[in-house]
C-alpha positions in Angstrom: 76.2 95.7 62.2 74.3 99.1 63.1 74.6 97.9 67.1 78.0 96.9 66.9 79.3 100.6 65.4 77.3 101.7 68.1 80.1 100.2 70.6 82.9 100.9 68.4 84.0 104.1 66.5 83.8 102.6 62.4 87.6 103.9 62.3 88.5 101.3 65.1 90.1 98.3 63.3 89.4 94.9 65.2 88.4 96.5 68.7 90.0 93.7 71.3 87.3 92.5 74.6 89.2 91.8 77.3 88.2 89.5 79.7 87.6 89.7 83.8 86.8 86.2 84.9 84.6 86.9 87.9 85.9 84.5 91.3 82.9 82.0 92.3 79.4 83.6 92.8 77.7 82.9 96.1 75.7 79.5 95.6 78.5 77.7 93.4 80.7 74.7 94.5 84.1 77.0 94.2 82.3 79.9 96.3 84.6 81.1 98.8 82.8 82.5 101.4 83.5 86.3 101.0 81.3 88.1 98.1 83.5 91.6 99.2 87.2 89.9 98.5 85.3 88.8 94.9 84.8 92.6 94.4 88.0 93.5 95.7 89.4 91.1 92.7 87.1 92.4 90.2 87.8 96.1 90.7 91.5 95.4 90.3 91.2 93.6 87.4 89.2 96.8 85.9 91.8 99.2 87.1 94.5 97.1 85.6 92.1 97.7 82.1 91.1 101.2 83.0 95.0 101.9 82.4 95.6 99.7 79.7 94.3 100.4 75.2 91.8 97.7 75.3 88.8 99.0 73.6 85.8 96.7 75.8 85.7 94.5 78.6 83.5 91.5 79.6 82.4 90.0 82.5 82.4 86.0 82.8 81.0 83.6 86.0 83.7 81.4 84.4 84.9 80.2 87.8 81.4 78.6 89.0 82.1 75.3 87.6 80.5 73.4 86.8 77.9 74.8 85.2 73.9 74.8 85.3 72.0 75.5 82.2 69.5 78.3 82.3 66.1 76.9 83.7 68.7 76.2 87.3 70.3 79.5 87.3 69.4 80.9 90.8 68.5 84.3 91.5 71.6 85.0 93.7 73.7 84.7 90.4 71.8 87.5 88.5 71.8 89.6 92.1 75.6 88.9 92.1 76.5 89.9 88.6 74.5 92.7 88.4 76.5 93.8 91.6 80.0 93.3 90.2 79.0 95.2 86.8 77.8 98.3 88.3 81.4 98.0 90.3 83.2 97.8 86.5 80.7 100.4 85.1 82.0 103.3 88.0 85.8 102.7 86.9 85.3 101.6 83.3 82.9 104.6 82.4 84.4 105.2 79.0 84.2 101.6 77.7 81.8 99.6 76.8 81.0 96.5 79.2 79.9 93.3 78.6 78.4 90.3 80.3 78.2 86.8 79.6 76.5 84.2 82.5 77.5 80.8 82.3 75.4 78.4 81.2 73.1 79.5 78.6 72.4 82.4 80.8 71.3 84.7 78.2 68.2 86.3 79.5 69.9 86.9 82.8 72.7 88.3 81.1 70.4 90.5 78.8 69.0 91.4 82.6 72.0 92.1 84.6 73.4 94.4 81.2 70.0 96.5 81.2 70.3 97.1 84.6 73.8 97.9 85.4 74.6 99.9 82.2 76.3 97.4 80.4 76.5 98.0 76.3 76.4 94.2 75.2 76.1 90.3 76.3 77.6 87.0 74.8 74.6 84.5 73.9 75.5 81.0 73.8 73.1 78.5 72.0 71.7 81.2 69.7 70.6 79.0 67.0 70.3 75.6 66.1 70.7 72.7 69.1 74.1 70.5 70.1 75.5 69.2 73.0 77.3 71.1 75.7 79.6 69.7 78.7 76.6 70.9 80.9 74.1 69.1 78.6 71.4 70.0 75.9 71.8 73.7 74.4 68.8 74.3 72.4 67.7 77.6 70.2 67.3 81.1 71.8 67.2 83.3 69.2 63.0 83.8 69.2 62.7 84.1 73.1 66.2 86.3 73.5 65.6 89.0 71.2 61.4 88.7 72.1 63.0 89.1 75.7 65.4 92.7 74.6 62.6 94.0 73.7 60.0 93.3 76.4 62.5 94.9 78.9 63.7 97.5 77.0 67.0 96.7 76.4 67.0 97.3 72.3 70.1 99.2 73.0 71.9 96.1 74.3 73.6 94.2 71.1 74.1 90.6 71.6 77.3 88.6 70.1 76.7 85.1 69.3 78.8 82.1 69.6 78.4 79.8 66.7 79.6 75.9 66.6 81.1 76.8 69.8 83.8 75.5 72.2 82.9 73.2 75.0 80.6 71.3 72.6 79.6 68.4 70.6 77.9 69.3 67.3 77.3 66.2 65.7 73.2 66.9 65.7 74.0 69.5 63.1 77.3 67.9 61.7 75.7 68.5 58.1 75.4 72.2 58.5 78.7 74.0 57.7 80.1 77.1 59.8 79.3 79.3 57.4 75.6 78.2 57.2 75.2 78.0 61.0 76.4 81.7 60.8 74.2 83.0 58.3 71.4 81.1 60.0 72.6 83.6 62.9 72.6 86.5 60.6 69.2 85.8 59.3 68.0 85.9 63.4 69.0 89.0 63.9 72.5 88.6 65.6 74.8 91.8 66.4 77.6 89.3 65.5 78.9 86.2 65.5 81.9 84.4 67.8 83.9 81.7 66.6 86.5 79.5 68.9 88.8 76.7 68.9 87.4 73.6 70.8 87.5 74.5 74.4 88.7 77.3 75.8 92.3 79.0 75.3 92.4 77.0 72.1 93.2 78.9 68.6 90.5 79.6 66.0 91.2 77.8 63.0 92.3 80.3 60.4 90.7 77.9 57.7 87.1 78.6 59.6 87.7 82.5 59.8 88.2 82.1 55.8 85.1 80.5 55.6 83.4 83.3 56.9 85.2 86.5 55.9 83.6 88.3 53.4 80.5 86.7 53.3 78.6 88.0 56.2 77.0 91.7 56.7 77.4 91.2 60.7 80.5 91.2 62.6 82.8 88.5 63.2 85.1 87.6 66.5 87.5 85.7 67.4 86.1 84.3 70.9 89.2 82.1 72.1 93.4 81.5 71.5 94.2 84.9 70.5 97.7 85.6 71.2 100.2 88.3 70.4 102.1 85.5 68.3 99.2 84.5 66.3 97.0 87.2 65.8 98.2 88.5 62.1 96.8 85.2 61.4 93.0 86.9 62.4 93.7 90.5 62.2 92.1 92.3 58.6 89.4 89.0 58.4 87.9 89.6 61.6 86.5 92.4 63.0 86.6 91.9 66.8 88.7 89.9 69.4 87.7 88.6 72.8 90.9 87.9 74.6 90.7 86.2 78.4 93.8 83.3 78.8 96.7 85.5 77.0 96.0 87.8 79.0 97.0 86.1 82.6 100.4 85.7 83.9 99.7 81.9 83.6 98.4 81.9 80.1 95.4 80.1 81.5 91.7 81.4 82.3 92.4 80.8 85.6 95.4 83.0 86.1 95.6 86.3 87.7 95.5 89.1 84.9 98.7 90.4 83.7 99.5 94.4 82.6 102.6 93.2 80.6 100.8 90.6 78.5 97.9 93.2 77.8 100.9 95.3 77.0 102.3 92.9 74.7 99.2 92.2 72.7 98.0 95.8 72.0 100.6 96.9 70.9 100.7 94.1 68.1 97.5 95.1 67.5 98.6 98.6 67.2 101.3 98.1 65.0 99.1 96.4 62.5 96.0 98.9 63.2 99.2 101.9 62.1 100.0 99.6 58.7 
């Protein structure tokens, strides 16, 4: 929790994470051939949040499809990312940033954040193993925090997706949510991220239940927020990673949207006023 107030003031109620979907990184199938129009799109995308109320932003190679786990993660993808944060961090200097690398990319991300200036990271595969769309996710928890520390990067909190989209979980089908999350807890997470099945896809309110209250980390919704269903999250959750709502398409894939952003925060804002 400590890491996580650290980001956010405690008088913030459910801070929202906005998303920047980064365009294909050098090296990927979907790479278009010019890293500078990449920035060009990334530093709009920050502008457009510089002027909006969001309270964080993150940073996603969600575009380099499909995805590599970990151990085949070139080089060029760190060099890449760590270049497009330090472009966020000069026009986002008053909110925390966050990066997430795509697949399993946690140490990289946990590199890229220490040296760009970035505040947090998303971990995927944090503990206990299951199946992803790119293949075997096994536990990180031991090596990714051993990691933090060997580079320094203790000031770096890292938000953990638990039972997450994307994923087949029947390996662990006998452990519940809220065990899988405590088992999280008990490893030292800065919070835990729960989803729908894949991504855009509501959280089920019924999983949020089984959580609320019974956890002394943070807990965020990581996928279908909406301005429409959010009352359904807001006062049992205390975080909110939004990335589909907020394009003019309503899909990750969209170009981000002012209006939308617009839209949401100030449903959030009403409810943050009552």
């Amino acid at each position: 929790m400590k890491k996580f107030q650290m980001l956010f003031s405690q008088s913030l109620k459910c801070p929202v994470i906005g998303m920047i979907h980064v365009p294909a990184l050098p090296g990927t199938p979907g790479y278009g051939g010019n890293f500078e129009e990449n920035l060009k799109i990334v530093r709009k995308e920050a502008e457009i949040y510089q002027r909006s109320a969001v309270d964080a932003v993150m940073l996603e190679n969600m575009h380099d499809i499909p995805y590599v786990q970990e151990v085949s993660l070139g080089p060029e993808i760190v060099a890449a990312m760590t270049r497009v944060a330090v472009e966020v961090r000069k026009i986002l200097q008053n909110l925390p940033v966050g990066i997430q690398i795509l697949a399993c990319g946690n140490q990289q991300a946990l590199a890229v954040a220490k040296a760009a200036g970035c505040q947090f990271i998303r971990a995927e595969g944090f503990v206990f193993s299951h199946v992803a769309d790119e293949g075997f996710t096994d536990a990180c928890a031991g090596r990714l925090l051993r990691y933090r520390k060997q580079i320094d990067a203790e000031n770096v909190a890292i938000l953990t997706d638990v039972k997450k989209k994307h994923c087949s979980h029947a390996i662990t089908q006998d452990l519940s949510l809220l065990e899988t999350a405590k088992a999280a807890e008990f490893f030292l997470s800065d919070g835990v991220i729960i989803t729908g099945t894949a991504t855009g896809d509501p959280v089920n309110p019924n999983d949020l239940r089984e959580l609320s209250g019974k956890l002394n980390i943070p807990i965020l919704i990581g996928s279908g927020a909406t301005a429409d269903n959010v009352q359904e999250y807001f006062g049992n959750c205390q975080g909110i990673i939004v990335g589909s709502n907020f394009k003019k398409s309503g899909t990750w894939d969209g170009e981000l949207c002012p209006e939308r952003i617009e839209s949401f925060m100030g449903r959030i804002n009403e409810m943050r006023k009552l």
